[in-house]
Residue frames as qw, qx, qy, qz and C-alpha x, y, z in Angstrom:
[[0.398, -0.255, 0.817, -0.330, 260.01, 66.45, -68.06],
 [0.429, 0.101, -0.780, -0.444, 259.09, 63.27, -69.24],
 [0.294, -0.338, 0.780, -0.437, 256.57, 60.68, -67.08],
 [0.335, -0.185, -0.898, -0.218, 255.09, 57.04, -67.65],
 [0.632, -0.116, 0.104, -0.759, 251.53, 57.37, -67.01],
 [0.074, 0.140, 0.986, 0.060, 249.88, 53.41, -66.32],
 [0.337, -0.138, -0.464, -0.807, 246.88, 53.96, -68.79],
 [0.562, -0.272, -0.730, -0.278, 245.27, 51.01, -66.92],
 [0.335, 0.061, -0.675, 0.655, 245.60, 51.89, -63.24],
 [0.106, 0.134, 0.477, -0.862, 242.59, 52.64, -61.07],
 [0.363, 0.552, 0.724, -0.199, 238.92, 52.83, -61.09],
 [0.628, 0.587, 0.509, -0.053, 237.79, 53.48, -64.58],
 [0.489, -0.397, 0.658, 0.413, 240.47, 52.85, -66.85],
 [0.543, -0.458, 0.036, 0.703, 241.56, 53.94, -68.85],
 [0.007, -0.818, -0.415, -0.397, 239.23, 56.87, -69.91],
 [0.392, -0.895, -0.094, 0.188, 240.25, 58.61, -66.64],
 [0.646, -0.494, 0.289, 0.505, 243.59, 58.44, -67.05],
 [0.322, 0.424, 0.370, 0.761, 244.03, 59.16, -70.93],
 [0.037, 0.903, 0.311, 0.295, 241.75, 62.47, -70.11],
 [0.460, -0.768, 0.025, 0.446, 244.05, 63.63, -67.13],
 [0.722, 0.105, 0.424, 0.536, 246.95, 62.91, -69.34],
 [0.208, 0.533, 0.312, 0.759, 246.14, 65.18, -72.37],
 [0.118, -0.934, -0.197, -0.273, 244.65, 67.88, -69.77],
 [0.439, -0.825, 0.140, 0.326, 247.78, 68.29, -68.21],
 [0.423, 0.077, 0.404, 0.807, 250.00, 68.39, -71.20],
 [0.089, 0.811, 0.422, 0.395, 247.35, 71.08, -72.20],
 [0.479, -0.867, -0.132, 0.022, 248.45, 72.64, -68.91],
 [0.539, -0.652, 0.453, 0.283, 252.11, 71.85, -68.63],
 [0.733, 0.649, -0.195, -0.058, 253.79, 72.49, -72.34],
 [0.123, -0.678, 0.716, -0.109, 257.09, 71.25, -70.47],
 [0.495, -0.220, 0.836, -0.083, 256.14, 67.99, -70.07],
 [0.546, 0.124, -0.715, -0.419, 256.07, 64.77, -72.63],
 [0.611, -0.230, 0.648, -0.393, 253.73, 61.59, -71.29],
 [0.345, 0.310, -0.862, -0.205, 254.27, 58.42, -72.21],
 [0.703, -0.164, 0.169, -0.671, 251.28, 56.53, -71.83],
 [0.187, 0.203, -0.946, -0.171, 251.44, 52.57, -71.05],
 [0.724, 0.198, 0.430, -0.502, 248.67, 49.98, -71.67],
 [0.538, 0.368, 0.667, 0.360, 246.94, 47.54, -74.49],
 [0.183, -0.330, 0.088, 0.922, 248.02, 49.80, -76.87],
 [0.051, -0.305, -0.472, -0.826, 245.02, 49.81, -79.21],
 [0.367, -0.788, -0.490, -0.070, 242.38, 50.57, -76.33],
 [0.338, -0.537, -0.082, 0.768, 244.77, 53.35, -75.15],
 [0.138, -0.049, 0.342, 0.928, 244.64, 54.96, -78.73],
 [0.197, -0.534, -0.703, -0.426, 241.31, 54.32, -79.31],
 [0.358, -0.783, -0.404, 0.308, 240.41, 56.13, -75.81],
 [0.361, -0.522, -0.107, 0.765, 242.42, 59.20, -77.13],
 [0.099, -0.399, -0.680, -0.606, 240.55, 59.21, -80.47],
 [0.328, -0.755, -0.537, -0.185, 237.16, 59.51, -78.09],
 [0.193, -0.299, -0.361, 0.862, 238.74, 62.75, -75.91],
 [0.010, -0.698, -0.586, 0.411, 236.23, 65.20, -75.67],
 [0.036, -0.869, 0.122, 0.479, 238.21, 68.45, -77.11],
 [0.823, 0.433, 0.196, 0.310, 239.50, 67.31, -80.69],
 [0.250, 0.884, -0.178, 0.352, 241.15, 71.11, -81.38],
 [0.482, -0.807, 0.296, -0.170, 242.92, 70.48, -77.99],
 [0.785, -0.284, 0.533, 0.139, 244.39, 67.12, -78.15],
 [0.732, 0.617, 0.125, 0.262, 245.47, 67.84, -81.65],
 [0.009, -0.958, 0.132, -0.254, 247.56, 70.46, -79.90],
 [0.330, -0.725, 0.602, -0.063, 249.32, 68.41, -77.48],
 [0.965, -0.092, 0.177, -0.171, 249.53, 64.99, -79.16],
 [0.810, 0.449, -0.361, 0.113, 252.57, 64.72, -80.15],
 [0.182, -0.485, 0.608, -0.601, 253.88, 65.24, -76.56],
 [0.615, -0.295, 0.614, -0.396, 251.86, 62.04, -75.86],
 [0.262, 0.393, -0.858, -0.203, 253.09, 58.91, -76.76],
 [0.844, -0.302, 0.385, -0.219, 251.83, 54.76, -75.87],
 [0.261, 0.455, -0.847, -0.090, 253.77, 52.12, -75.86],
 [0.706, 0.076, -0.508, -0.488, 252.54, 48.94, -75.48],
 [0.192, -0.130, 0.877, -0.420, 251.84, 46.72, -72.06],
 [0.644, -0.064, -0.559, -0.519, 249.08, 44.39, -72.64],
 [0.575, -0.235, -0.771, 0.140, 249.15, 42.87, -69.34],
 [0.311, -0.640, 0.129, -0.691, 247.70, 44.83, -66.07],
 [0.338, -0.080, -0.863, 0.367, 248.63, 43.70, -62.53],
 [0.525, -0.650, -0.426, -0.347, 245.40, 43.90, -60.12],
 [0.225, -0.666, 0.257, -0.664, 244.77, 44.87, -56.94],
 [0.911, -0.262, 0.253, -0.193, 243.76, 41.18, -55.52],
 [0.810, 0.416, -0.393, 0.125, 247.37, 40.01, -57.14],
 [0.656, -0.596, -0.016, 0.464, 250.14, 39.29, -54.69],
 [0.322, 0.920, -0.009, -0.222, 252.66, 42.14, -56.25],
 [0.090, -0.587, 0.732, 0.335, 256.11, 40.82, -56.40],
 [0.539, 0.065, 0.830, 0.124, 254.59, 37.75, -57.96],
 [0.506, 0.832, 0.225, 0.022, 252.64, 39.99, -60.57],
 [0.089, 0.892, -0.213, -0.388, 255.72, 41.81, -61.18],
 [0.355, -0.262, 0.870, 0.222, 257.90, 38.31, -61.71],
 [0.423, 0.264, 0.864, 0.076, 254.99, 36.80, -64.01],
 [0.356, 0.857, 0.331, -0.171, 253.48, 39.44, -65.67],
 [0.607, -0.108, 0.386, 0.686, 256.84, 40.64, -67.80],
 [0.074, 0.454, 0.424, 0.781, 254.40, 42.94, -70.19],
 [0.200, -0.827, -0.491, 0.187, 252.10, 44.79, -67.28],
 [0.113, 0.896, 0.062, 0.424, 252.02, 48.43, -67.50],
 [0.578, -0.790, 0.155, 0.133, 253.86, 48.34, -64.30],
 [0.667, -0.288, 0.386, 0.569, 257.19, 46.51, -65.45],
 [0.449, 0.740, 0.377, 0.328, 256.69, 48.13, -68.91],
 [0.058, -0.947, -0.152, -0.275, 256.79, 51.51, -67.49],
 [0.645, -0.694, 0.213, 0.238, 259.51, 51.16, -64.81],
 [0.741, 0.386, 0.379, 0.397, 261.60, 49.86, -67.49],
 [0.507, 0.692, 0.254, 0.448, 261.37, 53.07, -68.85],
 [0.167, -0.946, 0.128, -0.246, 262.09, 54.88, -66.23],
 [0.735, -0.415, 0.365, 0.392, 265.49, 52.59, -65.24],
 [0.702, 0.224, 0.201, 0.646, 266.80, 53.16, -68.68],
 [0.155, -0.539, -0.091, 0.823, 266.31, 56.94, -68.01],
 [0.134, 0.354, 0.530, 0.759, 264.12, 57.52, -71.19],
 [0.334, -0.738, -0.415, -0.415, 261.95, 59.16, -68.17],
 [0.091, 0.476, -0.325, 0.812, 261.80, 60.93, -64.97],
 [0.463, -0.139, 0.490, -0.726, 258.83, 59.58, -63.04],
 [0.367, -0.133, -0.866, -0.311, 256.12, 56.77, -62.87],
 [0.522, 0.111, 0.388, -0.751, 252.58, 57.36, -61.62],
 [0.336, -0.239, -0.798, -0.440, 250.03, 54.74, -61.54],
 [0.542, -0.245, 0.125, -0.794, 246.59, 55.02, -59.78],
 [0.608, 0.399, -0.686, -0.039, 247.25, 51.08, -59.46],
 [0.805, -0.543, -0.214, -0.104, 247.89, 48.54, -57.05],
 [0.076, -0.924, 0.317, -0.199, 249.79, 50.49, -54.79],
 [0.768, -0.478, 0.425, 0.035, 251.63, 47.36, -53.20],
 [0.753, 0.454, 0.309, 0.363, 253.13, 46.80, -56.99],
 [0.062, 0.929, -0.097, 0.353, 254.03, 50.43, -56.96],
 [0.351, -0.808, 0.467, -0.074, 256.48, 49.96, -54.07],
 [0.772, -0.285, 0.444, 0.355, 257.73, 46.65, -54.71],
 [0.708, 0.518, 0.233, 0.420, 258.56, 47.57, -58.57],
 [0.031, 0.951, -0.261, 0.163, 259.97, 51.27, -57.48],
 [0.665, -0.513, 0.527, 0.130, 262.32, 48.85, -55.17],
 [0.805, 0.072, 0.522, 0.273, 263.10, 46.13, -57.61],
 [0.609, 0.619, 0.380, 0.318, 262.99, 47.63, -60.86],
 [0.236, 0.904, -0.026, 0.356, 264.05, 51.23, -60.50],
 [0.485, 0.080, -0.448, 0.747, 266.02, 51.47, -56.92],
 [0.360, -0.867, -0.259, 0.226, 265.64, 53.61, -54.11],
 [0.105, 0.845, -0.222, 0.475, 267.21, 57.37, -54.04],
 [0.609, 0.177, -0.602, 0.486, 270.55, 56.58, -51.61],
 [0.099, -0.338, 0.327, -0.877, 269.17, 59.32, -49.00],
 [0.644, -0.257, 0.140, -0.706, 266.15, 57.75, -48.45],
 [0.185, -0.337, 0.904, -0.188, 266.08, 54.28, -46.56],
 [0.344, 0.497, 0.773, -0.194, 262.27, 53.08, -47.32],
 [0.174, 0.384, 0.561, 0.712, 260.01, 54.37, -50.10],
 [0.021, -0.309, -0.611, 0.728, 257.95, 56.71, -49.76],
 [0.046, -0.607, -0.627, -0.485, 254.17, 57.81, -51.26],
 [0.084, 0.340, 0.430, -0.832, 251.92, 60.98, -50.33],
 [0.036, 0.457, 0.773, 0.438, 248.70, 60.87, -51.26],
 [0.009, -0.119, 0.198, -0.973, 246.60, 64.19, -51.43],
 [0.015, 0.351, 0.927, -0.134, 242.81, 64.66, -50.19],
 [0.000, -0.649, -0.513, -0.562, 239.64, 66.24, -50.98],
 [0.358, -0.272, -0.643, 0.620, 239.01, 69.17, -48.69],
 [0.015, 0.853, 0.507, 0.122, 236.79, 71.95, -48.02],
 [0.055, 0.987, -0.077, -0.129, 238.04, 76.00, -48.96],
 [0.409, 0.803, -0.425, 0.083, 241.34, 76.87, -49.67],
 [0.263, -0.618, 0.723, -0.163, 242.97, 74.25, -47.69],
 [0.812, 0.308, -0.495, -0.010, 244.25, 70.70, -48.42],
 [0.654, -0.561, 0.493, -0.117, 245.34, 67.86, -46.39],
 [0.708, 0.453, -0.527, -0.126, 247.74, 65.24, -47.39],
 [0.933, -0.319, 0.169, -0.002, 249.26, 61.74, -45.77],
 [0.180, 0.812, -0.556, -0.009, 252.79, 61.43, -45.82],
 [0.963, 0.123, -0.197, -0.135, 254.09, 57.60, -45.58],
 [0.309, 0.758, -0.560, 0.126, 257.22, 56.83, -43.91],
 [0.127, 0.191, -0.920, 0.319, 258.70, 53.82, -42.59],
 [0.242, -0.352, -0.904, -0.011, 255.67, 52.53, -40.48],
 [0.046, 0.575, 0.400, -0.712, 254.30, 56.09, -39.03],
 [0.251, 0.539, 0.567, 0.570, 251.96, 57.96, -41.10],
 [0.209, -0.341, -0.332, 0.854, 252.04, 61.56, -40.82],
 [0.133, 0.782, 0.562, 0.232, 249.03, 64.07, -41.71],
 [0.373, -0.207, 0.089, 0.900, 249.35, 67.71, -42.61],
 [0.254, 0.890, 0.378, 0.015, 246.85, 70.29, -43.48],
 [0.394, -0.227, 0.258, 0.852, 248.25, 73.34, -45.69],
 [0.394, 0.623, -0.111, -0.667, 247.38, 75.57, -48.38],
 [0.839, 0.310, 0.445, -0.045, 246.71, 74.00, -51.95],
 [0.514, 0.822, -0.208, 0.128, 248.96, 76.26, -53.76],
 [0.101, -0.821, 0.559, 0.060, 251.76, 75.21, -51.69],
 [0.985, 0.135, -0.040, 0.105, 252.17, 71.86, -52.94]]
């Protein structure tokens, strides 16, 4: 499986995100990530990983491609998605409309995230609205998550291994 990572997305950028990155290719030899951002502060953060012997192991399974623009969180989003033509968002989607991927995760501004899954990629015919689930910290072997749908939000406690 391929998936477009948004190097820049979320609180501290985009150190967090390059480390996940290479620790789950470390985990998951199935999968290639394609990492988007300004591409020489993406490489340069994967130069400074922690585990040289490791990331020597899975880098060629991670890729960046260049987005040099980053839509915020205080942007309106369809207007960052229209004006911003290089942002790790449109960048990435991109990649995942021509099918050179499978997925697109950003830690972003989620209101960009839904309008660019709409606009840019499409909606899966079955489903009528988009839809996000976001998991939460919890205490012992159990895990809660939010489930997004149409205008109800549903909550669920489970086991962590059953993702």
């Amino acid at each position: 499986m391929k998936i477009v990572v948004d190097a820049m997305g979320g609180d501290f950028a985009p150190k967090v995100n390059v480390d996940g990155a290479i620790d789950a290719l470390r985990e998951y030899p199935d999968m290639d990530i394609i990492r988007v951002g300004p591409q020489a502060l993406v490489e340069e953060t994967i130069s400074a990983y922690g585990d040289a012997e490791a990331l020597g192991r899975v880098r060629e399974r991670l890729t960046v491609v260049d987005a040099p623009e980053v839509i915020t969180t205080e942007e309106h989003p369809v207007m960052a998605l229209r004006r911003k033509k290089n942002s790790t968002f449109v960048v990435g989607m991109d990649i995942v409309r021509r099918k050179e991927a499978q997925a697109f995760v950003s830690a972003g501004s989620t209101g960009a995230l839904m309008a660019g899954a709409m606009f840019k990629i499409g909606r899966i015919k079955a489903l009528t609205a988009p839809r996000w689930r976001r998991f939460c910290p919890c205490r012992g072997a159990r895990c809660c998550w939010w489930t997004r749908a149409r205008t109800r939000i549903a909550s669920r406690s489970g086991s962590c291994n059953s993702r």
